[in-house]
Structures are given as C-alpha cells and as structure tokens.
C-alpha beads as a LAMMPS data file, in Angstrom:
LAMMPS data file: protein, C-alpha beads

322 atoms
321 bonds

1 atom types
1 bond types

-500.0 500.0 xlo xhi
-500.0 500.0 ylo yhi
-500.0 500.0 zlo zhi

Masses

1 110.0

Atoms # bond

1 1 1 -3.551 98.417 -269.635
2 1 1 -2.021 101.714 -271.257
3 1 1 0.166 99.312 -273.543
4 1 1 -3.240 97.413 -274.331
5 1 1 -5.336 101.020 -275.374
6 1 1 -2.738 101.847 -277.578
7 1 1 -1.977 98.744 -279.298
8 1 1 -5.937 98.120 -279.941
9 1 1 -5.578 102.252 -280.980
10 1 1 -3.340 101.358 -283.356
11 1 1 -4.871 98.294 -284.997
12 1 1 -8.174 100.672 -285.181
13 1 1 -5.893 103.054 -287.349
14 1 1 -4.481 100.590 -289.603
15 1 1 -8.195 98.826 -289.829
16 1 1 -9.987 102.153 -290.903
17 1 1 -6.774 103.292 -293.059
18 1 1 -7.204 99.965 -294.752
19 1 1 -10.627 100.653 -295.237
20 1 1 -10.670 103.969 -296.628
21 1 1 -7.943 102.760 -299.408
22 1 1 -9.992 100.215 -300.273
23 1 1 -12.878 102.441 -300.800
24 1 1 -10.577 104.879 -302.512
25 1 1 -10.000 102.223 -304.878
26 1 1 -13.241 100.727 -305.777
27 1 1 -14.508 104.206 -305.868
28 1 1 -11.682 105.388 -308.881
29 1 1 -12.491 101.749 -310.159
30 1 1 -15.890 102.882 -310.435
31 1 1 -15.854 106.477 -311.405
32 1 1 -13.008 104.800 -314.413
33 1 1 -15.726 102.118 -315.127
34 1 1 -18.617 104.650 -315.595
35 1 1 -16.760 107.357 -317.151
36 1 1 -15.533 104.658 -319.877
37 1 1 -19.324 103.839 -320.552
38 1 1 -20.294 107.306 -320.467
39 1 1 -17.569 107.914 -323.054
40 1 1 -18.561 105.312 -325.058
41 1 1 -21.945 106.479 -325.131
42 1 1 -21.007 110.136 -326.575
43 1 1 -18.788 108.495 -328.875
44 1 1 -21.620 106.076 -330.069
45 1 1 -24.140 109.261 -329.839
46 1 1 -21.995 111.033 -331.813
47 1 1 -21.260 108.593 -334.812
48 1 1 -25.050 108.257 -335.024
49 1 1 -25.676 111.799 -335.040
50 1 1 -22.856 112.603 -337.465
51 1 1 -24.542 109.862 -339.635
52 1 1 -27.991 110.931 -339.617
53 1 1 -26.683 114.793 -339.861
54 1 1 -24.681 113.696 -343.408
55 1 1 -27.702 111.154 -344.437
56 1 1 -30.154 114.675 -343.848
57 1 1 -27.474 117.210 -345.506
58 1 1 -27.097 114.920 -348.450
59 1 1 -30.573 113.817 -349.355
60 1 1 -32.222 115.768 -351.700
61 1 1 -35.369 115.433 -349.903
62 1 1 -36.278 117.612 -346.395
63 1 1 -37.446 115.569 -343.128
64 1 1 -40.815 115.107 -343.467
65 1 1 -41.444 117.124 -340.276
66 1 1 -40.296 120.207 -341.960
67 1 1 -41.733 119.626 -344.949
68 1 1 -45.025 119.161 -343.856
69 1 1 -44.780 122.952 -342.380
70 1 1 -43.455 124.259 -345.701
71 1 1 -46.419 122.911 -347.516
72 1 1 -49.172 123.635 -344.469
73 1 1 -51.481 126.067 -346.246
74 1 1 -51.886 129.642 -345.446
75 1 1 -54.960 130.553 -343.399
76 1 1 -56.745 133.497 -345.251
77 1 1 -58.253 135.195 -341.933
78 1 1 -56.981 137.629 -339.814
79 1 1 -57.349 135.110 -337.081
80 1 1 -55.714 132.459 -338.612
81 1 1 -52.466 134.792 -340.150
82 1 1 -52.111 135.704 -336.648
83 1 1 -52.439 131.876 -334.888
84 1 1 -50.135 130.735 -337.578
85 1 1 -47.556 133.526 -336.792
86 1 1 -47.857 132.468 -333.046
87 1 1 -46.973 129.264 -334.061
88 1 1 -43.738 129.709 -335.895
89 1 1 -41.547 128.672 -332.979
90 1 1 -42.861 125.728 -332.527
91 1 1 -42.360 125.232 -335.729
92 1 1 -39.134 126.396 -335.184
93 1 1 -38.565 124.101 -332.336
94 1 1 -39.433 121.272 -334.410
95 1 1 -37.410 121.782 -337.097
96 1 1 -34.153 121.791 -334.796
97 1 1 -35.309 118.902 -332.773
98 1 1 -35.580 117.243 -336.316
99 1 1 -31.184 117.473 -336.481
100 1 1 -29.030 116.118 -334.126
101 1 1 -28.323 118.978 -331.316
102 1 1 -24.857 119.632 -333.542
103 1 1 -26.787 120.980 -336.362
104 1 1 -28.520 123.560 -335.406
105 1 1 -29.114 123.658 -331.356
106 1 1 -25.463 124.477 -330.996
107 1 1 -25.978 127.856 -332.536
108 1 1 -28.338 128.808 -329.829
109 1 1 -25.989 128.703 -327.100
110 1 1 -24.159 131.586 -327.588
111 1 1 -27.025 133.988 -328.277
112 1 1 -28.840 132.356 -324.974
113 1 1 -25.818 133.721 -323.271
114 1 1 -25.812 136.800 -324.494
115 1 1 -29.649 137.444 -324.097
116 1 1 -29.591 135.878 -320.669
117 1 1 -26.887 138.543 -319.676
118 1 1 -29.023 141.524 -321.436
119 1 1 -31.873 140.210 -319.797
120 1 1 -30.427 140.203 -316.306
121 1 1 -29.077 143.886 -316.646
122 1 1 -32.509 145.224 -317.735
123 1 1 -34.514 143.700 -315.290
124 1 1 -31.863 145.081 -312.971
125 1 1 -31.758 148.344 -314.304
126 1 1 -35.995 148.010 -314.259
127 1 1 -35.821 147.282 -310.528
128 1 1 -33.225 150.063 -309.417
129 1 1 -35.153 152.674 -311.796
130 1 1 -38.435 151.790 -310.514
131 1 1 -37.272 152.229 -306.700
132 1 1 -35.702 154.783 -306.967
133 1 1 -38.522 156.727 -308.469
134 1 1 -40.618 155.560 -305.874
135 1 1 -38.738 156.713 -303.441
136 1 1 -38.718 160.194 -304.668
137 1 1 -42.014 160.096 -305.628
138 1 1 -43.236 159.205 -302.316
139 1 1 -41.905 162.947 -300.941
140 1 1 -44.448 164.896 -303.585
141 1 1 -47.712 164.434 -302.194
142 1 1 -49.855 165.195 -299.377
143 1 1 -50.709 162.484 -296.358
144 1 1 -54.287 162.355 -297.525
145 1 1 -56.493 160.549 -299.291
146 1 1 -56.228 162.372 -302.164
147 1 1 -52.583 162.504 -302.320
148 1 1 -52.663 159.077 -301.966
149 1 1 -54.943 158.141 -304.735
150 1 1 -52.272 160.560 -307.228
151 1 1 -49.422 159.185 -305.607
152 1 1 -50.866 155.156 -306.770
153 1 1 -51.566 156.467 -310.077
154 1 1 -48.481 158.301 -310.508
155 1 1 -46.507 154.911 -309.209
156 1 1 -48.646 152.867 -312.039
157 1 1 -47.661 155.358 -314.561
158 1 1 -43.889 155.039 -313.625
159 1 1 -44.458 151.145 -313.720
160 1 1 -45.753 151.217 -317.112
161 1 1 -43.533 153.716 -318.148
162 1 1 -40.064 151.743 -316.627
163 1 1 -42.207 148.646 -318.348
164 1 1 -42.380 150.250 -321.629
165 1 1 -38.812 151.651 -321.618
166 1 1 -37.058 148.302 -320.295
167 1 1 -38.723 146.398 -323.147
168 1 1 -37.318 149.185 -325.593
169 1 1 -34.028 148.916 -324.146
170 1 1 -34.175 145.061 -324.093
171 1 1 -34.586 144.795 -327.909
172 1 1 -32.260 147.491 -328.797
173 1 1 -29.389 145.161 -326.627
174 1 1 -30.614 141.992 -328.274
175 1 1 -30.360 143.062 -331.950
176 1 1 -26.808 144.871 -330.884
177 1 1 -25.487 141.586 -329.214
178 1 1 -27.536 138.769 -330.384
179 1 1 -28.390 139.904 -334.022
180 1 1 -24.998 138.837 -335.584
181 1 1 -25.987 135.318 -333.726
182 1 1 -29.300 134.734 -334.669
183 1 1 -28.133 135.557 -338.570
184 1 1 -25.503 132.857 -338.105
185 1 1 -28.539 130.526 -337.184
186 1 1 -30.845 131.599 -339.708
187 1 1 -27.883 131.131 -342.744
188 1 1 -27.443 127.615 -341.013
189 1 1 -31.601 127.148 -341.836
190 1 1 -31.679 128.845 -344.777
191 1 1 -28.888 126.496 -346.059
192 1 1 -30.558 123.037 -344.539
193 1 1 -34.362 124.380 -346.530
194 1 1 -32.102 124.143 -349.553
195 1 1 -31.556 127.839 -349.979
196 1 1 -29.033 129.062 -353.050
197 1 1 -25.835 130.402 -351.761
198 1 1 -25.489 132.839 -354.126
199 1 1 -28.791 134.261 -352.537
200 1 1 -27.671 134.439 -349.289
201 1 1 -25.923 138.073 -348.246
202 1 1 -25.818 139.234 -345.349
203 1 1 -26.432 143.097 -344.491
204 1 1 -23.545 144.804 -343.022
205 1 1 -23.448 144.876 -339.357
206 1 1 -23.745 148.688 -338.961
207 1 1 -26.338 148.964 -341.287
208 1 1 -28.330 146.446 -339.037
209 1 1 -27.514 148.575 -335.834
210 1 1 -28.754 151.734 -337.784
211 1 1 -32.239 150.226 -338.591
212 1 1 -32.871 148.970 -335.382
213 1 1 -32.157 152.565 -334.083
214 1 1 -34.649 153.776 -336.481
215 1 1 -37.445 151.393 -335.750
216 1 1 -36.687 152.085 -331.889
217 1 1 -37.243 155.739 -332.564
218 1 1 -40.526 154.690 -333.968
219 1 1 -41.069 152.801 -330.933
220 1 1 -40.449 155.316 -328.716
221 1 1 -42.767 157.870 -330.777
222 1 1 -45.489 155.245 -330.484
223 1 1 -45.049 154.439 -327.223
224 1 1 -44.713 157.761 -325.389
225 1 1 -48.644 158.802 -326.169
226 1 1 -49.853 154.948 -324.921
227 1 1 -48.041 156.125 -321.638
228 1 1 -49.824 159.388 -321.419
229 1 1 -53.208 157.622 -321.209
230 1 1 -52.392 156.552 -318.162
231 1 1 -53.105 160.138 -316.998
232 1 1 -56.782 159.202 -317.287
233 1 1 -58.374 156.988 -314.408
234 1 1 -59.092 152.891 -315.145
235 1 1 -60.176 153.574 -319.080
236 1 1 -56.389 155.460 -319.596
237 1 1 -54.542 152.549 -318.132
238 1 1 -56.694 150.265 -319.693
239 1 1 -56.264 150.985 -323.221
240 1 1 -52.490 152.013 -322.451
241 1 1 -51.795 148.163 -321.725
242 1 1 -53.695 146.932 -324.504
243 1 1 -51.992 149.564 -326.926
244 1 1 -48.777 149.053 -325.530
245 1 1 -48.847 144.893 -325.822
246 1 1 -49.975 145.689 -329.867
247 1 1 -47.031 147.529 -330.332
248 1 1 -44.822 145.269 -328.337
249 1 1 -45.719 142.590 -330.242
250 1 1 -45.487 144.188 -333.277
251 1 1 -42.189 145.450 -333.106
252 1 1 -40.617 141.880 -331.805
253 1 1 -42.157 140.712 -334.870
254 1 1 -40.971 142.819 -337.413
255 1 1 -37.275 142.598 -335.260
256 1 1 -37.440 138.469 -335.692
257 1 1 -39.284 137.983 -339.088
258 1 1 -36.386 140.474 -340.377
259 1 1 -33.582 137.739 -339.747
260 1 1 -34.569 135.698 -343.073
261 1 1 -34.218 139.103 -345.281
262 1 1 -31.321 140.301 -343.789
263 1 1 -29.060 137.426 -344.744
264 1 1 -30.803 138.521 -347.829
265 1 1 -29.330 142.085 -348.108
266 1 1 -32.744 143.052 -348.494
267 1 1 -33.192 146.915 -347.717
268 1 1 -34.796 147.939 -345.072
269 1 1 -38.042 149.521 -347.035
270 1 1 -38.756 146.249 -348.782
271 1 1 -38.600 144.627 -345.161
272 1 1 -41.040 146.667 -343.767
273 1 1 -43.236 146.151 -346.790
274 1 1 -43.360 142.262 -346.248
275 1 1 -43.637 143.519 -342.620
276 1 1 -46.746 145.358 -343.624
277 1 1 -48.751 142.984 -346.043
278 1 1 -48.067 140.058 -343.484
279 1 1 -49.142 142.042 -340.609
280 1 1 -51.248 139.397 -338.861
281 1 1 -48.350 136.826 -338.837
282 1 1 -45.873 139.270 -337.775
283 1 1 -48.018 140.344 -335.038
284 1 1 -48.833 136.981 -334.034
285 1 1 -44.870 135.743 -334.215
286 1 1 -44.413 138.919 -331.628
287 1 1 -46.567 138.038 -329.482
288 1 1 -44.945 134.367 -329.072
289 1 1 -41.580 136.109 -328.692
290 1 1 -43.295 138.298 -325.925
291 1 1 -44.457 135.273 -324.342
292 1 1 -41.241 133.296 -325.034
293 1 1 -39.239 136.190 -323.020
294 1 1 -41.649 135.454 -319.806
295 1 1 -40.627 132.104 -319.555
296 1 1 -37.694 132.308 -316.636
297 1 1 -34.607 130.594 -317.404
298 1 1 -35.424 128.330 -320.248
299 1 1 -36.866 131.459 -322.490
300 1 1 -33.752 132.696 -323.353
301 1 1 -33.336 129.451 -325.263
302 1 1 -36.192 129.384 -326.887
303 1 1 -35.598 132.340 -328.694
304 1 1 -33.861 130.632 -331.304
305 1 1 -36.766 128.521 -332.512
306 1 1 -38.486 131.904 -333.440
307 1 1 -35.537 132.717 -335.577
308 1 1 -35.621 129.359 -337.379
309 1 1 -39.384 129.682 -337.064
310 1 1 -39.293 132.739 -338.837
311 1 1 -36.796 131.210 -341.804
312 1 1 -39.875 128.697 -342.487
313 1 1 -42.361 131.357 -342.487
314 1 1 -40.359 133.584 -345.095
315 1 1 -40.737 130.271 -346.932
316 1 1 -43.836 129.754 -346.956
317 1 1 -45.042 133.166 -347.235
318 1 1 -42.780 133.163 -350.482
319 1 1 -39.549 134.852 -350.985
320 1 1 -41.139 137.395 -353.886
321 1 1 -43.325 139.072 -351.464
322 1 1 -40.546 140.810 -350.319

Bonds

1 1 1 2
2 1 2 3
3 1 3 4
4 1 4 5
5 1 5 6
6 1 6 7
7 1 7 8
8 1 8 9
9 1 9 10
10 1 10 11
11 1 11 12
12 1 12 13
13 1 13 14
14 1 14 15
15 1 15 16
16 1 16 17
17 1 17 18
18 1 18 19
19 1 19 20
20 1 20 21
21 1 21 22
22 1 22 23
23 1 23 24
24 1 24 25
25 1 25 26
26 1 26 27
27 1 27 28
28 1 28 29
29 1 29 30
30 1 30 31
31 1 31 32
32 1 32 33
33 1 33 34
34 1 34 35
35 1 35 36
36 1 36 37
37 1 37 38
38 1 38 39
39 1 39 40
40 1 40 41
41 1 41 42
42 1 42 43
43 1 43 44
44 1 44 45
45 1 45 46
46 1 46 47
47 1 47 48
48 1 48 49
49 1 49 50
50 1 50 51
51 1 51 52
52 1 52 53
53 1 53 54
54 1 54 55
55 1 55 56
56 1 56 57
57 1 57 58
58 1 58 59
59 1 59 60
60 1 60 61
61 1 61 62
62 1 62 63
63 1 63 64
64 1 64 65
65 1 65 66
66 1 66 67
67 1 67 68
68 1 68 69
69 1 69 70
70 1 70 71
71 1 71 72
72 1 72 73
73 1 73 74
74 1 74 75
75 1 75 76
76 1 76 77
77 1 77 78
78 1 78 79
79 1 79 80
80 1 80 81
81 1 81 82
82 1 82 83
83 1 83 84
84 1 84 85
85 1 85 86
86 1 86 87
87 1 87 88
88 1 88 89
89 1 89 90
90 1 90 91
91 1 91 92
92 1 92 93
93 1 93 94
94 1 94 95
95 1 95 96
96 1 96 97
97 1 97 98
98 1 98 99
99 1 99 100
100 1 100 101
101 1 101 102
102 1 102 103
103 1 103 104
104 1 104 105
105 1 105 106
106 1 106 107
107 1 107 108
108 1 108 109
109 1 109 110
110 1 110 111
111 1 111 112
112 1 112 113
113 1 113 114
114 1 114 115
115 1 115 116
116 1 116 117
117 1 117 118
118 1 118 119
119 1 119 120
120 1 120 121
121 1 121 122
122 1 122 123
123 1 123 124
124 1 124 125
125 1 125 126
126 1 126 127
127 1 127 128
128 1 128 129
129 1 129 130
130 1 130 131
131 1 131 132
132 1 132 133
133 1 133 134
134 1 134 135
135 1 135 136
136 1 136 137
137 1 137 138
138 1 138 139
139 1 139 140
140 1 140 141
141 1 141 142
142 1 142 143
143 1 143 144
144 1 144 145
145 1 145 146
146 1 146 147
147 1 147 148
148 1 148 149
149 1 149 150
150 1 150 151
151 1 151 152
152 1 152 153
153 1 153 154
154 1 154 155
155 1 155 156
156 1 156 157
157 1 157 158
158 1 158 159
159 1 159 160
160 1 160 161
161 1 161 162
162 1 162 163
163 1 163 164
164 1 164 165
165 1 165 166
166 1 166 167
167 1 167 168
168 1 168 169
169 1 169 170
170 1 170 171
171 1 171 172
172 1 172 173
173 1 173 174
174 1 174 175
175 1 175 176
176 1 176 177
177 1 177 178
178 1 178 179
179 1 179 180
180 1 180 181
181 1 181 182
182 1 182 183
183 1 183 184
184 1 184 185
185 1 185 186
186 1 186 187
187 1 187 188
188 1 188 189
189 1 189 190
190 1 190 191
191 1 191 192
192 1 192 193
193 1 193 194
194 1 194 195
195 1 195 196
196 1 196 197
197 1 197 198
198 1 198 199
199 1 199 200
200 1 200 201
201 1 201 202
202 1 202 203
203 1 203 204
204 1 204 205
205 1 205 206
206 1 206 207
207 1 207 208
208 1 208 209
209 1 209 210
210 1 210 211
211 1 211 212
212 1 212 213
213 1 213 214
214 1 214 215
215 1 215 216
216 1 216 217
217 1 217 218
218 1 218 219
219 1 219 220
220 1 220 221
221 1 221 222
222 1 222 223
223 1 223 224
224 1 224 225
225 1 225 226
226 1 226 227
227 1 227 228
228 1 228 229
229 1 229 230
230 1 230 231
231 1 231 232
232 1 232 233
233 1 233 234
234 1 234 235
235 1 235 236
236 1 236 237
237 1 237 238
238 1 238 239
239 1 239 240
240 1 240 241
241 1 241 242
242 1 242 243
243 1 243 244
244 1 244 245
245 1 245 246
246 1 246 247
247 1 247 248
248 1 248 249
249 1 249 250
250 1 250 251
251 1 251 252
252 1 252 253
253 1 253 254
254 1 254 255
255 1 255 256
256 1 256 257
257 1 257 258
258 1 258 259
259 1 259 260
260 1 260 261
261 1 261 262
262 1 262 263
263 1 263 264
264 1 264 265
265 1 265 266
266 1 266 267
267 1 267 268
268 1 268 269
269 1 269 270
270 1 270 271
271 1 271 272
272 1 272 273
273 1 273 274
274 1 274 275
275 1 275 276
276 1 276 277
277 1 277 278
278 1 278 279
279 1 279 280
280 1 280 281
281 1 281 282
282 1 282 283
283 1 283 284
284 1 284 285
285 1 285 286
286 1 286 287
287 1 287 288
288 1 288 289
289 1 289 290
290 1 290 291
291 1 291 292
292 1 292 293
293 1 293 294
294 1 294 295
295 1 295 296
296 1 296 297
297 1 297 298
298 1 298 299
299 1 299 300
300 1 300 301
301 1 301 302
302 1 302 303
303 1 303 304
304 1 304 305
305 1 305 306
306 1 306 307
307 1 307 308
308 1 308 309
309 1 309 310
310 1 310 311
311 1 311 312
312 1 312 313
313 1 313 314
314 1 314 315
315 1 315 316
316 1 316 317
317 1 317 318
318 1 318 319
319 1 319 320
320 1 320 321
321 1 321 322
C-alpha cells in the first residue's frame, strides 16, 4: 500500500511538473508572440509618425487646425479678450495633438515632472504650515463663544493667508525649475508656426530668475492688503477671495504669456507693456492656468498646452505689439 502512495505520489509530481513546463512554454511562446506584434506596431507607429512629422515640417503650409486659430479674429470686448485668453490651451492642446506625440508632447514630460514634484512639496509644505498654526493658534483664545468666533476667523485668515503664500511660492518654483523647459517647448512652436531663427533669442537664465523675483515682490505687495480684509467679518473675506483670484490670475498670465517674448530677448518693460494693453487675454489665459493646476494628476500635463497656447496667441495678437 505504502509502495502504491508513493508511486501514484510520484507520477502526480512528474504529471503537474509536466504541466507547469508546458505552461511555461506556451506562456514565453505567447508573451514572444505578443511582444513581436507589439513591436511591430511601434515600429509601424513610428514610421508613420516620422512621415507625417517630415510631410508637416516640410510643407510650406500649417495644418489647417492651427491655422484656423491663427486667423480666428480677435474679439473686441472685454468679455470676449478674456474668453479667448481662457481658451488658449485648448488651443494649445490642439495644436500638439495636431503632431505626432514626438513633436511636441515629448517636451512636456520633463516639465510635468518637475511641476508635479514642486507641486507635491507645496501642498506639503501648505498642509504642515497650516497645522501647525492651528495648533498654536488654538492655545490664544478663551473657551467661549466669543473666543471661538475670533479663533474661526483667525483660522480662515491663516487659510487664506497659507493659500495666498503657497500659490506665491508655487510659481516662484515653477519659473525656477520649469521655465528653462517650457522655453525649450515654446522655441519648438515658435519654429513649427514658421518663426525666423534669427528672431529667436533666448533671455539669459538669471535674468529670467531676477524678473520673476521682481514680479513676486509685486505679488506679495498686492497680496498682503487682500489678506488684511479678512480682518473684517463676511464682506472682508469676501472681497479678499475675489481680489486675491484677480491677482492670481493675473500674475499666471503675465508668467505664461511671457514664454513667447522671452525666447525673444525681449526686456522685461516691453513684456509687461504687451502684458498691459492685452490685459483681458492675459487675465483670462491665468485663469485657465489656475484652473489647469486644480486638475489632480493630469494638470501638471496640461500645463504645456498653455505654453504653446500662449506661442499662438503672441501670434495672433501680433509680434509688434510688443
């Protein structure tokens, strides 16, 4: 009986060894079969793309995609400059979706990285900053219903306050370590719209960190009164959020519609000037950008089409304004 147990034992073995080889091998057949077709595919994707990327470069004609937005007229209200400024990365978005992902899509990976790392640190920092101060906070008022009532509004100030100073911080880190990026991107644009090499120059890397620490000084002096209306009940916060969202937006689009003039060497007062006389459009290209930083995950992305959104509304604005 023992012998019998072991002999059947070690049939079983052999059996289920046996089986596992053979699945061993149909499965490496498999993953070789599939992983040839898969290969295949790339390489076929790839030819095509490379194709259609030359057949694009070399025609002296622009996809009709994009040149429908260069020649989409400018709306003359306020309104409108600021809907069609809202709209750049979209038009953005379709002007990369336009090239194979080679062309232009590839030159948003690096700056996603980059902006998803600055964006994780911030909204860390935001977090710790924000506990922390509630924590001491908590310790300067009275158990009543008084003290409570300051110690809420003092907390919403702080909130709005961290808020306000995270977002500073935030595009401070993103023009220090996605700027030289996103100017990479927009010379790749500027060259596709058929752009003169001779007037593309780029602006020296520490001059671009110097005016972004000017125009976050000017931030912070316009932002530190909006915080101080907070002081007054409901009405304070009220116009606090509203002010603070204008200049928000405003600032994100002067930092994005700048890309297009910097690999212009253009100075910094002539920027602001454009800035200025396209206020609505800037404005409205901020607030997208706001928006676009909202979106979790996939936002950090998107930030590219504003860039080459921004490219096509230099265009289209016209390149003597500035």
């Amino acid at each position: 009986m023992l012998d019998f147990f072991n002999s059947a034992g070690s049939s079983a073995y052999e059996v289920a060894t046996t089986i596992l080889i053979a699945l061993a091998v149909i499965g490496t057949i498999t993953f070789i079969f599939f992983g040839l077709i898969v290969i295949a595919m790339i390489a076929i994707y790839r030819r095509r793309a490379l194709a259609k990327e030359k057949a694009l470069i070399e025609s002296d004609q622009l996809p009709t995609a994009v040149d429908n937005i260069l020649k989409r007229p400018l709306p003359s209200g306020t309104f409108g400059k600021f809907c069609d400024g809202f709209r750049t990365p979209l038009d953005g978005f379709r002007m990369m979706s336009v090239y194979p992902l080679q062309t232009l899509w590839r030159y948003s990976v690096a700056p996603a990285i980059a902006s998803l790392l600055v964006t994780i640190l911030v909204i860390v920092g935001l977090a710790i900053g924000i506990a922390v101060s509630a924590e001491a906070l908590h310790d300067q008022f009275d158990s009543t219903w008084k003290g409570a009532l300051m110690e809420i509004g003092a907390f919403a100030l702080i909130v709005v306050g961290s808020f306000g100073v995270a977002f500073i911080t935030w595009l401070c880190m993103q023009a220090v370590f996605c700027g030289f990026f996103y100017t990479i991107l927009a010379m790749k644009v500027e060259g596709l719209l058929g752009t003169p090499e001779d007037e593309l120059k780029e602006e020296p890397l520490p001059r671009q960190i110097l005016d972004t620490i000017i125009d976050i000084l000017k931030l912070v002096f316009l932002m530190f009164p909006l915080l101080l209306l907070n002081i007054i009940p409901v009405l304070g916060s009220v116009i606090s959020a509203i002010g603070s969202i204008y200049v928000d937006s405003l600032f994100a689009g002067i930092e994005f519609v700048d890309y297009p003039m910097l690999i212009r060497a253009i100075p910094r007062a002539e920027r602001r000037q454009f800035s200025r006389k396209n206020r609505a459009q800037t404005l409205g290209l901020g607030a997208a950008v706001v928006c676009i930083i909202l979106l979790p995950g996939i936002g950090v992305v998107l930030l590219s089409t504003a860039v080459t959104g921004s490219c096509l509304l230099y265009q289209r604005l016209g390149k003597n304004s500035a």
